[in-house]
PDB file of N, CA, C, O and CB in Angstrom:
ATOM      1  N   UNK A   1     -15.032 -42.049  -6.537  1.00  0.00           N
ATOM      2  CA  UNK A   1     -13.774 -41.532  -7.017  1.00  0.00           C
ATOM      3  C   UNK A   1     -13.994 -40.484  -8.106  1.00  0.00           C
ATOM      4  O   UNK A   1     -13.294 -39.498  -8.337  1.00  0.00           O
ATOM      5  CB  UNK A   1     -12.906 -42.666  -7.536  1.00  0.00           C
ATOM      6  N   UNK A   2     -14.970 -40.840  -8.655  1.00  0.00           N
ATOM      7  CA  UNK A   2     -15.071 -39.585  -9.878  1.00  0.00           C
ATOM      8  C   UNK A   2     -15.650 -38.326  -9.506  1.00  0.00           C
ATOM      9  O   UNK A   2     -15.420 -37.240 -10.038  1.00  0.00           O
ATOM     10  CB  UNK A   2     -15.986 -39.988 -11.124  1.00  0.00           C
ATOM     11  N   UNK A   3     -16.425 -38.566  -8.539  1.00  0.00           N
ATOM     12  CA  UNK A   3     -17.123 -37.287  -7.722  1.00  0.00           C
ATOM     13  C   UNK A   3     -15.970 -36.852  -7.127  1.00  0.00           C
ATOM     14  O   UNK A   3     -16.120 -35.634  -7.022  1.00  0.00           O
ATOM     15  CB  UNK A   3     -18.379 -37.586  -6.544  1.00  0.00           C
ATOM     16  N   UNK A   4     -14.439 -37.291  -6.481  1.00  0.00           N
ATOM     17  CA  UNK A   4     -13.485 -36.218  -6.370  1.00  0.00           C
ATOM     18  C   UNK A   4     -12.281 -35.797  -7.361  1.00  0.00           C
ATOM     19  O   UNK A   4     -11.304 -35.051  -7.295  1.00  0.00           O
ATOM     20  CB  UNK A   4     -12.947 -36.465  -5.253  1.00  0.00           C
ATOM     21  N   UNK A   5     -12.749 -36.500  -8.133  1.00  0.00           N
ATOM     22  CA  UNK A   5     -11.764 -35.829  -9.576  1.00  0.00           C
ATOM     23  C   UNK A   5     -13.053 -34.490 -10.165  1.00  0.00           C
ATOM     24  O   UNK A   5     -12.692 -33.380 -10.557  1.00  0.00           O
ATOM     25  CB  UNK A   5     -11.403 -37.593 -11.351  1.00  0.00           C
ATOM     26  N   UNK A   6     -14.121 -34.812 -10.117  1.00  0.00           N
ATOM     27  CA  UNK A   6     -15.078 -33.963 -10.410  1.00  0.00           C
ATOM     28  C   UNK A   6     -14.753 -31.970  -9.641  1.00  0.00           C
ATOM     29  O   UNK A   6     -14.784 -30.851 -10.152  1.00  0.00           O
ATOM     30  CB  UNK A   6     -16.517 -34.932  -9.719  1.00  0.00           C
ATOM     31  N   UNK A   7     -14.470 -32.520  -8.208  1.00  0.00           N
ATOM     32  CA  UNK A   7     -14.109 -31.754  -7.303  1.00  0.00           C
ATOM     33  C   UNK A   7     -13.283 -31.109  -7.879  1.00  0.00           C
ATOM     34  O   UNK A   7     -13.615 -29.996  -8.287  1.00  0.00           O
ATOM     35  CB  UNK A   7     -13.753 -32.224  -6.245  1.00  0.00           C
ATOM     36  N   UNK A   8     -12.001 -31.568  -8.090  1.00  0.00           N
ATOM     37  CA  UNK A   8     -10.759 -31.171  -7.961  1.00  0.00           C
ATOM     38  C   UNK A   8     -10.663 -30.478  -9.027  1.00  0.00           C
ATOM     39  O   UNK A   8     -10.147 -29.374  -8.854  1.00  0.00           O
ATOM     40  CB  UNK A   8      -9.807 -32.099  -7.792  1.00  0.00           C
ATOM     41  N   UNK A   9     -11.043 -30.783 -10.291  1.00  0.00           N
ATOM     42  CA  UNK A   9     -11.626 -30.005 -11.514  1.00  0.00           C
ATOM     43  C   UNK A   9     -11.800 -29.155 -11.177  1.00  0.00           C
ATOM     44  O   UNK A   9     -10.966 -28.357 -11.606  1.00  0.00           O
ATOM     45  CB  UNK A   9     -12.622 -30.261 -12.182  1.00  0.00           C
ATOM     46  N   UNK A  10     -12.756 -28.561 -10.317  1.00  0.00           N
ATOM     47  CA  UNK A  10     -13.594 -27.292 -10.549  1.00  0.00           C
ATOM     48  C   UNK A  10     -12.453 -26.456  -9.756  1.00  0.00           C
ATOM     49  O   UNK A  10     -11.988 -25.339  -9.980  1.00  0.00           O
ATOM     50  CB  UNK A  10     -15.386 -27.256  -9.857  1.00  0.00           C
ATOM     51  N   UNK A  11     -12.122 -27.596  -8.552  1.00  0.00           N
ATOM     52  CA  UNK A  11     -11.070 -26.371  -8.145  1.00  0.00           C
ATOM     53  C   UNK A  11     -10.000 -25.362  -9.270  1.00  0.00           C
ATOM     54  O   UNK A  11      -9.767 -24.188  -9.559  1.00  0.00           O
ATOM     55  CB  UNK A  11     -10.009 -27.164  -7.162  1.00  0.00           C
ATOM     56  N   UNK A  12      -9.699 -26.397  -9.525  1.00  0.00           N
ATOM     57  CA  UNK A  12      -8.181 -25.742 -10.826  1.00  0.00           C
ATOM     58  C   UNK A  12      -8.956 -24.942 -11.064  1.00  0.00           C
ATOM     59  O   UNK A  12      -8.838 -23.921 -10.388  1.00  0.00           O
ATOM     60  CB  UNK A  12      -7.414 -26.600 -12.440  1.00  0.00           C
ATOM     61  N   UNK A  13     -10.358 -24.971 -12.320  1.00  0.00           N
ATOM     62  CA  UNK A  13     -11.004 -23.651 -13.126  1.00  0.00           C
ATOM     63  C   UNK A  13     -11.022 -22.662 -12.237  1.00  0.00           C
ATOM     64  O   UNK A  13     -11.385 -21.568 -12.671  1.00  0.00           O
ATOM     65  CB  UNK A  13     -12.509 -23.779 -13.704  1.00  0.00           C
ATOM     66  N   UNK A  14     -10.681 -22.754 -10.921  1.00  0.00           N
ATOM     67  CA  UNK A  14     -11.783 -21.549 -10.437  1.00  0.00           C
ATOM     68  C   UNK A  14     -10.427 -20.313 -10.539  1.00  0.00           C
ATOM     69  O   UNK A  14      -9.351 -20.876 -10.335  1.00  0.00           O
ATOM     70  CB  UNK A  14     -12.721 -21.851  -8.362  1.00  0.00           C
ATOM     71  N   UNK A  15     -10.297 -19.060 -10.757  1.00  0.00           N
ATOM     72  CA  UNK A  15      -9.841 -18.225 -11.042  1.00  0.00           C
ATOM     73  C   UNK A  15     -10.166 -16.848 -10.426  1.00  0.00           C
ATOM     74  O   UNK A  15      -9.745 -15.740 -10.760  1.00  0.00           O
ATOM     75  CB  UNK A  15      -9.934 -18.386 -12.060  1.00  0.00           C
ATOM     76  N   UNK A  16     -11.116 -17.235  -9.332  1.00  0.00           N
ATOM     77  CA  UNK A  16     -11.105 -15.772  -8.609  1.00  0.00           C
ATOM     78  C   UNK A  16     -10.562 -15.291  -7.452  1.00  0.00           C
ATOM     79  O   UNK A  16     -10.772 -14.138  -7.074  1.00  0.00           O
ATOM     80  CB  UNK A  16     -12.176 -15.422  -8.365  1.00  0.00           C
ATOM     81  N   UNK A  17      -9.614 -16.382  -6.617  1.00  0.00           N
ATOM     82  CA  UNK A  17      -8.403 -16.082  -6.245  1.00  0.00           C
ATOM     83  C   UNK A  17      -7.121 -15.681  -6.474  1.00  0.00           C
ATOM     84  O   UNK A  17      -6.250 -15.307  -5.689  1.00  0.00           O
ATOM     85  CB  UNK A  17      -8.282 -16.569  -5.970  1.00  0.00           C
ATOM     86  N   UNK A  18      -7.125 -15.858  -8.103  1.00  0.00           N
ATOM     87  CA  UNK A  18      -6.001 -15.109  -8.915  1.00  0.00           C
ATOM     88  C   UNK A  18      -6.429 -13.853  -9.233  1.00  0.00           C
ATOM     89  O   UNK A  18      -5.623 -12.922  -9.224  1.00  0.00           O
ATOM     90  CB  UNK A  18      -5.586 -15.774 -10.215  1.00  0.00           C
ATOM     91  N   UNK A  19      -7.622 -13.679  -9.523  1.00  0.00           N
ATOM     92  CA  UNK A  19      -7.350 -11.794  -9.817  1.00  0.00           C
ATOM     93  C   UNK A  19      -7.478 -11.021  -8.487  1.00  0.00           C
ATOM     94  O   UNK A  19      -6.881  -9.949  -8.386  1.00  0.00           O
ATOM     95  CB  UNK A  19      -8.720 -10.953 -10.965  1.00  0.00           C
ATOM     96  N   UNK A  20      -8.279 -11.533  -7.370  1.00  0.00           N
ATOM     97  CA  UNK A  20      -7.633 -10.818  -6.465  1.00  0.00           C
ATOM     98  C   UNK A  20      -6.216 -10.576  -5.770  1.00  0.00           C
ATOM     99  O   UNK A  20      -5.863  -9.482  -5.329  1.00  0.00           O
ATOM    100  CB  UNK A  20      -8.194 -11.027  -5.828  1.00  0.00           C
ATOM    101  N   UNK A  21      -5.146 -12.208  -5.713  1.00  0.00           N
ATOM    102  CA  UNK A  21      -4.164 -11.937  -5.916  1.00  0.00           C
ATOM    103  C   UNK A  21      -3.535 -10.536  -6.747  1.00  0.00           C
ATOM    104  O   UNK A  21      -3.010  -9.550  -6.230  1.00  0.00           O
ATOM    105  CB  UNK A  21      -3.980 -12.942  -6.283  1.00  0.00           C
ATOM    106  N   UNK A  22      -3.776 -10.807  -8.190  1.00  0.00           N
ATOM    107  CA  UNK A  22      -3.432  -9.785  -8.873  1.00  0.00           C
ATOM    108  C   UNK A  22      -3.609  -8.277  -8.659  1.00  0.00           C
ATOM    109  O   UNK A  22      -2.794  -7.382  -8.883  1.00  0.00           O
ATOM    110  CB  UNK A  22      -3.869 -10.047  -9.784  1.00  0.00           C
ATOM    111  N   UNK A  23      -4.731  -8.205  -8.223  1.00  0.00           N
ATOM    112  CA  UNK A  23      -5.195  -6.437  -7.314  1.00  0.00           C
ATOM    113  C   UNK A  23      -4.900  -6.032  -6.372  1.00  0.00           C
ATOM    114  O   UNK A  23      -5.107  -4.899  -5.937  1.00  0.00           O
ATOM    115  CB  UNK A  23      -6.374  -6.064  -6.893  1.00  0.00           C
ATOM    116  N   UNK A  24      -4.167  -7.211  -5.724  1.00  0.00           N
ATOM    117  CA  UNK A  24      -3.224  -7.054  -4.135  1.00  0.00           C
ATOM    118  C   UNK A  24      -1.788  -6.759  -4.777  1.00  0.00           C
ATOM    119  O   UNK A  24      -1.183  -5.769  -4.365  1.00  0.00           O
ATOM    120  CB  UNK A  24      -3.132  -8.807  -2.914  1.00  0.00           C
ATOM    121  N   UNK A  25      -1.128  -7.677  -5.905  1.00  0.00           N
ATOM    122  CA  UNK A  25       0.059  -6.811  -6.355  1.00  0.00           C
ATOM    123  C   UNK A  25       0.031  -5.640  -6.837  1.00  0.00           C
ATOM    124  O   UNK A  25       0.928  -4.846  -6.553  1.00  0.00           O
ATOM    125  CB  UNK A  25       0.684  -7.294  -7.174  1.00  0.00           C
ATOM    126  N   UNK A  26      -0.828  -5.355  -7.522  1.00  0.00           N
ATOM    127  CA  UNK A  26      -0.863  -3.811  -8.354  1.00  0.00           C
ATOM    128  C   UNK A  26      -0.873  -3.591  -7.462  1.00  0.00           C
ATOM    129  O   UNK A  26       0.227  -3.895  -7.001  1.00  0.00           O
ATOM    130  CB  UNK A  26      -1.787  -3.076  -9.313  1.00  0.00           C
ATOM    131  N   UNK A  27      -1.717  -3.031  -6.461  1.00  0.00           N
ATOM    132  CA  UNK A  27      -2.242  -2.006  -5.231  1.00  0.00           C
ATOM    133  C   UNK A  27      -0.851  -2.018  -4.721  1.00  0.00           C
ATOM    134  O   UNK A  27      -0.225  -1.000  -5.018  1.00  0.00           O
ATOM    135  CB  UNK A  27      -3.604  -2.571  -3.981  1.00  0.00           C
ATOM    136  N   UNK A  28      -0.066  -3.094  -3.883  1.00  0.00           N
ATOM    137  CA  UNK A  28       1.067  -2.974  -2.948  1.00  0.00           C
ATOM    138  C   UNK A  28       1.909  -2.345  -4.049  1.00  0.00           C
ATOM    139  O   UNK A  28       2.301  -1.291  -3.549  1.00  0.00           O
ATOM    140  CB  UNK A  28       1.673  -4.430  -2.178  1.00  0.00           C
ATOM    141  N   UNK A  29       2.376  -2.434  -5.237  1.00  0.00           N
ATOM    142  CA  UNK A  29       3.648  -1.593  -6.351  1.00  0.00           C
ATOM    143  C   UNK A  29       2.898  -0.388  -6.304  1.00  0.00           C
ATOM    144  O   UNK A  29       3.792   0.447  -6.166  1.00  0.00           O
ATOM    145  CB  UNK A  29       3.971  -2.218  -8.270  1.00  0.00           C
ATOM    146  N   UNK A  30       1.814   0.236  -6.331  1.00  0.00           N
ATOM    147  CA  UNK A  30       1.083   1.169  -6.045  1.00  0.00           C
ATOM    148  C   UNK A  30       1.715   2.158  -4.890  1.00  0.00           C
ATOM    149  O   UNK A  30       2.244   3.269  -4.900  1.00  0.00           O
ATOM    150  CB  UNK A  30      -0.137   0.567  -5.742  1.00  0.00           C
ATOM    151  N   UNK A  31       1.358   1.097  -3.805  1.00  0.00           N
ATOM    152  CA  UNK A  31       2.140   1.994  -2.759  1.00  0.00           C
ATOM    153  C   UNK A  31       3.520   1.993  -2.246  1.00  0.00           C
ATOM    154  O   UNK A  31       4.090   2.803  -1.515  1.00  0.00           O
ATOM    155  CB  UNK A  31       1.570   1.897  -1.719  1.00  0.00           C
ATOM    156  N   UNK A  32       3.887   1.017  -2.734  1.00  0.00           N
ATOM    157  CA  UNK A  32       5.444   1.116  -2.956  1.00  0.00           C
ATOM    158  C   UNK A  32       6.070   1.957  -3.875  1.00  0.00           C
ATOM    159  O   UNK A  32       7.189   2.339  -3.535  1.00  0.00           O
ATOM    160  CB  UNK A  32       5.935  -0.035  -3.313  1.00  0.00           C
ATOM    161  N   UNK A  33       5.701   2.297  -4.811  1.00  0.00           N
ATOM    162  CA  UNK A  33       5.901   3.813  -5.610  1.00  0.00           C
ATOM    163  C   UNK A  33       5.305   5.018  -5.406  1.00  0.00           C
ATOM    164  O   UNK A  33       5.818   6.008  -5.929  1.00  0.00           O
ATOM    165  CB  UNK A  33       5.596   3.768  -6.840  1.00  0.00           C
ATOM    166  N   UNK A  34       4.073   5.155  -4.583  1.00  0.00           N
ATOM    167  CA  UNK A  34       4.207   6.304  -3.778  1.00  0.00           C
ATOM    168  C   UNK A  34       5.191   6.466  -2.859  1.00  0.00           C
ATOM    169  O   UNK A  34       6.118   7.248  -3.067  1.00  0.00           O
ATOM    170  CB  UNK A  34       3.212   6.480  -3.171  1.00  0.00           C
ATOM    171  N   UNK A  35       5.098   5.790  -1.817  1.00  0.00           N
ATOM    172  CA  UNK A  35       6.274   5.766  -0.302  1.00  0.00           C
ATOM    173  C   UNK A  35       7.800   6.253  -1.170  1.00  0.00           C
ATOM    174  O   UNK A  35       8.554   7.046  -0.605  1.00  0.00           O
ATOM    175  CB  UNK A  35       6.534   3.546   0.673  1.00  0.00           C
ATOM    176  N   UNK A  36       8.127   5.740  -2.467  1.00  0.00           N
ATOM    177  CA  UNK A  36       9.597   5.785  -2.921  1.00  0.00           C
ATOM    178  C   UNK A  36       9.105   7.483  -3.030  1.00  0.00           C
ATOM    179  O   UNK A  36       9.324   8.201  -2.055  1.00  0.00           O
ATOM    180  CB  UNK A  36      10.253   4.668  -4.587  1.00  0.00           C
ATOM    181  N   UNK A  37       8.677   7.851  -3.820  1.00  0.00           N
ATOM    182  CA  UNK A  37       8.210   9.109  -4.237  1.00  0.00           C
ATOM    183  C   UNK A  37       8.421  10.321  -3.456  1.00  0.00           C
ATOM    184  O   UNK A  37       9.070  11.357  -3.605  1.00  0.00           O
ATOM    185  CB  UNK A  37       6.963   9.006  -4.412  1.00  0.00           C
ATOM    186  N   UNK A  38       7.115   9.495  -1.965  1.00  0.00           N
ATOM    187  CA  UNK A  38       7.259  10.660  -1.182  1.00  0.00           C
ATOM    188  C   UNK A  38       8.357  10.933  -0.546  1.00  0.00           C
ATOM    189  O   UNK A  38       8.519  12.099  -0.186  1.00  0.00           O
ATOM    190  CB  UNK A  38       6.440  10.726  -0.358  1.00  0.00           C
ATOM    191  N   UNK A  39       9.364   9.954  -0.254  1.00  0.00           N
ATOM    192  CA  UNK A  39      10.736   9.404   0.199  1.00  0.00           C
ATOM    193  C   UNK A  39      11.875  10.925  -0.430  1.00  0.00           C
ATOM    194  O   UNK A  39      12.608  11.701   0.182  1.00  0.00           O
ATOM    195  CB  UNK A  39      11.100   7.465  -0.786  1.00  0.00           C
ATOM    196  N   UNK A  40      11.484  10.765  -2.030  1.00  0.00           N
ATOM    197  CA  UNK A  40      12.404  11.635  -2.815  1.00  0.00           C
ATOM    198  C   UNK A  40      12.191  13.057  -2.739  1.00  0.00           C
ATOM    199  O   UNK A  40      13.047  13.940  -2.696  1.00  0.00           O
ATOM    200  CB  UNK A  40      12.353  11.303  -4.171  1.00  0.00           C
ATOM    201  N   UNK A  41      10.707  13.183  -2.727  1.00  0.00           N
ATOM    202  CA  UNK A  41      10.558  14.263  -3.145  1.00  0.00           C
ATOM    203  C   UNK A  41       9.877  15.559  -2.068  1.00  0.00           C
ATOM    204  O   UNK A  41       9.468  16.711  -2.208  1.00  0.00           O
ATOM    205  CB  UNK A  41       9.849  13.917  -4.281  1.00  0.00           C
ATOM    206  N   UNK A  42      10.076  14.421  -0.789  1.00  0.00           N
ATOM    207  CA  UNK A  42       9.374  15.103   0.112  1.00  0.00           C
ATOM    208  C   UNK A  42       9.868  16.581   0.820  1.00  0.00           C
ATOM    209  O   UNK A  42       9.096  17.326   1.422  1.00  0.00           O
ATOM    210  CB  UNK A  42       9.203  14.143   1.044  1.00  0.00           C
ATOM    211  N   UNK A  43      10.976  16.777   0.664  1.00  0.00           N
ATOM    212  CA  UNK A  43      11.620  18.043   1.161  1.00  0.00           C
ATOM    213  C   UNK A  43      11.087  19.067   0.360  1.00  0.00           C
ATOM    214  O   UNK A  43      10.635  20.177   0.641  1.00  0.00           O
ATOM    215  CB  UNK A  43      13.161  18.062   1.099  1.00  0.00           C
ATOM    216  N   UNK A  44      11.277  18.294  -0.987  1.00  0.00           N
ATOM    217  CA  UNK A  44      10.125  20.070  -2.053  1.00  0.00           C
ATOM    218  C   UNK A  44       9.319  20.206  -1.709  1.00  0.00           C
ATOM    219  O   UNK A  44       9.085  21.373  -1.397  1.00  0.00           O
ATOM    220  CB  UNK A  44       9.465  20.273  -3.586  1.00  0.00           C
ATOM    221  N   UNK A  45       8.348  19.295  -1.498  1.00  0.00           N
ATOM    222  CA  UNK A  45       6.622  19.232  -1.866  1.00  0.00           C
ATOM    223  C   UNK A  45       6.666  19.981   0.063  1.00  0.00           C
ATOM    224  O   UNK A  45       5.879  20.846   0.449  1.00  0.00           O
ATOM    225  CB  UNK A  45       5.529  16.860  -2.367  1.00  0.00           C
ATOM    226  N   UNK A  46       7.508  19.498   0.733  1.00  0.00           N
ATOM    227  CA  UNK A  46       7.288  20.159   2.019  1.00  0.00           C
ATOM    228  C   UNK A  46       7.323  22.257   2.121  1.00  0.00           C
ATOM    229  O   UNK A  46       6.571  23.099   2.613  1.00  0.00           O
ATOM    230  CB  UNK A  46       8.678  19.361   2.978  1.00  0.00           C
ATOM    231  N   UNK A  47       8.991  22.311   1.140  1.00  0.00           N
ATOM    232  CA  UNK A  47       9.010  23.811   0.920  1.00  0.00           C
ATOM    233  C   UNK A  47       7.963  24.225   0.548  1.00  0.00           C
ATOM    234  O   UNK A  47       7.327  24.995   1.268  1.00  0.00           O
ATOM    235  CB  UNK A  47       9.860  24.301   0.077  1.00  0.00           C
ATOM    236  N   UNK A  48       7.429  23.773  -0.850  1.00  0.00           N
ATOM    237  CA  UNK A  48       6.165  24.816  -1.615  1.00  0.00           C
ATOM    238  C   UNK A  48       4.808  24.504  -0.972  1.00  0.00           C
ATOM    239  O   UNK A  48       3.811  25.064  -1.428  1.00  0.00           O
ATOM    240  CB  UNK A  48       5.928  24.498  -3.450  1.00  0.00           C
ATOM    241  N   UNK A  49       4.687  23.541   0.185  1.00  0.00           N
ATOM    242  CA  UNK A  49       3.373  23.876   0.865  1.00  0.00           C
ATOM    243  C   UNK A  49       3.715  25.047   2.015  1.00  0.00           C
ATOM    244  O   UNK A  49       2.933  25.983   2.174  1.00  0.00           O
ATOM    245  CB  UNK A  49       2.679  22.417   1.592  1.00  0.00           C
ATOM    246  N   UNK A  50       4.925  24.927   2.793  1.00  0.00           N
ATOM    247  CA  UNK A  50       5.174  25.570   3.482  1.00  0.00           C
ATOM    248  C   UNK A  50       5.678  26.931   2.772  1.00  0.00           C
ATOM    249  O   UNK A  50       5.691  27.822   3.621  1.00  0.00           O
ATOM    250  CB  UNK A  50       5.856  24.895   4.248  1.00  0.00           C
ATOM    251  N   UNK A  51       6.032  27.325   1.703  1.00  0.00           N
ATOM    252  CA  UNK A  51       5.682  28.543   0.600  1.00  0.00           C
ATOM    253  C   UNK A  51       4.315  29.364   0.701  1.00  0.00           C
ATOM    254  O   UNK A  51       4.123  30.508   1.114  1.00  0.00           O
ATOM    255  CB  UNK A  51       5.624  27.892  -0.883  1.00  0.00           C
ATOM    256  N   UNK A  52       3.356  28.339   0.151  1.00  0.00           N
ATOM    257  CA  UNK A  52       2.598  28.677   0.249  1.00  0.00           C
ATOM    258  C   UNK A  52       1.116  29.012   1.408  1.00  0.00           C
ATOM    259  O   UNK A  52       0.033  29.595   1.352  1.00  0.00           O
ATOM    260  CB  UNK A  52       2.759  28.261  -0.465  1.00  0.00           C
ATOM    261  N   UNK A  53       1.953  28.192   2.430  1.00  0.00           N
ATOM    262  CA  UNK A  53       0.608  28.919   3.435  1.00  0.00           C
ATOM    263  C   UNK A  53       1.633  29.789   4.267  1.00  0.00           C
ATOM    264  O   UNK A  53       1.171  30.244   5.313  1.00  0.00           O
ATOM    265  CB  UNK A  53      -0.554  27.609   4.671  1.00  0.00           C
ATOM    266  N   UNK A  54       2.790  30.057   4.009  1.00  0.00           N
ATOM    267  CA  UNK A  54       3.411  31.543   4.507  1.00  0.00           C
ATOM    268  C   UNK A  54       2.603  32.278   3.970  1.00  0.00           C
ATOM    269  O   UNK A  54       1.707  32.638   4.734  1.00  0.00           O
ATOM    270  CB  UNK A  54       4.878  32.030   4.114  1.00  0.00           C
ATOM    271  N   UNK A  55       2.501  32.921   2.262  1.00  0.00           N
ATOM    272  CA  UNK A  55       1.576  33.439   1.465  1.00  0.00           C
ATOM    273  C   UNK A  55       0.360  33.537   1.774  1.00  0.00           C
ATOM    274  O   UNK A  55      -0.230  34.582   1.499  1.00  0.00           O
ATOM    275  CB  UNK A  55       1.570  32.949   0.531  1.00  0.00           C
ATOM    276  N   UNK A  56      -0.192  32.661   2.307  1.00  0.00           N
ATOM    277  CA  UNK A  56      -1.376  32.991   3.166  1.00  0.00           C
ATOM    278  C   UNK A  56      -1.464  33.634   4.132  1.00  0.00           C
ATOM    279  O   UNK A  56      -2.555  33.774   4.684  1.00  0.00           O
ATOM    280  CB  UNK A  56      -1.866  32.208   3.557  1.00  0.00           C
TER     281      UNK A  56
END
């Protein structure tokens, strides 16, 4: 019995399924604020490329 309380211990400490959790949320708000971005702003950023390789 103490060899699986021993277990179960180590489980709780272990903590390197939470920061990858954590680098999977940043990353996805990451690209969820690009996509909003390109969403908004995409008709400009479309003119001044298409501006500029007319200019070319």
């Amino acid at each position: 019995m103490a060899l699986i309380n021993k277990f179960l211990a180590a489980i709780r400490r272990d903590e390197d399924g939470q920061g990858l959790a954590e680098y999977a949320l940043i990353l996805a708000l990451i690209a969820i604020v690009a996509i909003i971005a390109l969403i908004f702003l995409g008709t400009q950023v479309s003119g001044i490329l298409s501006t500029v390789g007319a200019s070319v």
